[in-house]
N, C-alpha and C positions, 0 to 999 in steps of 0.2 A: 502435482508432481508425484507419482507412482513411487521414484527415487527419495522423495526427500518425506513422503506422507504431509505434505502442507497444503494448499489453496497458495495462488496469486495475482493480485487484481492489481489492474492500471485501467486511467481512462485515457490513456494514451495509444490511438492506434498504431504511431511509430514502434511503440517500446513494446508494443503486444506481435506487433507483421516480424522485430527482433529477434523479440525472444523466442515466437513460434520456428524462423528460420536458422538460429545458431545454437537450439538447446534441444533438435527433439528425440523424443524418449526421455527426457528428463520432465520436459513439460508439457503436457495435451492440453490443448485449445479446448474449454469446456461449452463457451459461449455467453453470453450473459450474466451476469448473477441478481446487478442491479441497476438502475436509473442514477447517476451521480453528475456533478454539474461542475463544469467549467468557472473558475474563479467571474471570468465575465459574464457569465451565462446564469450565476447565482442568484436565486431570491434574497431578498435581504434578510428571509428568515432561517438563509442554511447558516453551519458551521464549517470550517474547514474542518478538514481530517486529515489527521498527521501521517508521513509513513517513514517509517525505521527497520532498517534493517541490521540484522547481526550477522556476522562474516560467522559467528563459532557455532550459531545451532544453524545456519542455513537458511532461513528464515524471515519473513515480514511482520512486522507487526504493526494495526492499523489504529488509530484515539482518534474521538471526535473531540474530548474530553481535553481542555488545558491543565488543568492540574493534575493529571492524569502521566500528560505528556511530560510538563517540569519535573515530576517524579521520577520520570526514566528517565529521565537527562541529566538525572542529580544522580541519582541513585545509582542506574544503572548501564552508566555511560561506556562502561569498559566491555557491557554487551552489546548494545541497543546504539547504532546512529542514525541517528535522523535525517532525512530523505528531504524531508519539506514537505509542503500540502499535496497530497495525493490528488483531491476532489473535493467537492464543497457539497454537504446534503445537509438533511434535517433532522432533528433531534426526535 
């Protein structure tokens, strides 16, 4: 996003065909970044990965990381909400 200077990744092609169609000039379609896996689609040696967003910087923020995550959830909940599992990869 040129507008907000961040990155935003989904493996979701609904919420990507969305956001490409009601947001643009706020958001350019980069194309790939990376290979990431569908909860079913998972090795048993990936992790999830968390994704949270904050209404007040505009912004995503991604953990593969659990205590990581509990941290922003304790911590810094009054910024940070949590989305749920983005995508499931490997450490």
């Amino acid at each position: 996003s040129p507008a907000f200077q961040v990155h935003f990744f989904t493996i979701s092609e609904a919420e990507k065909n969305m956001i490409v169609a009601n947001w643009p000039g706020i958001w350019n379609l980069e194309g790939k970044a990376f290979y990431a896996y569908l909860q079913a689609n998972a090795p048993t040696t990936a992790f999830p990965v968390y994704r949270f967003w904050s209404d007040s910087l505009k912004a995503h923020f991604f953990t593969i990381n659990e205590t990581e995550k509990a941290y922003i959830q304790t911590v810094w909940s009054d910024i940070w909400k949590l989305e749920g599992k983005a995508w499931y990869a490997n450490k």
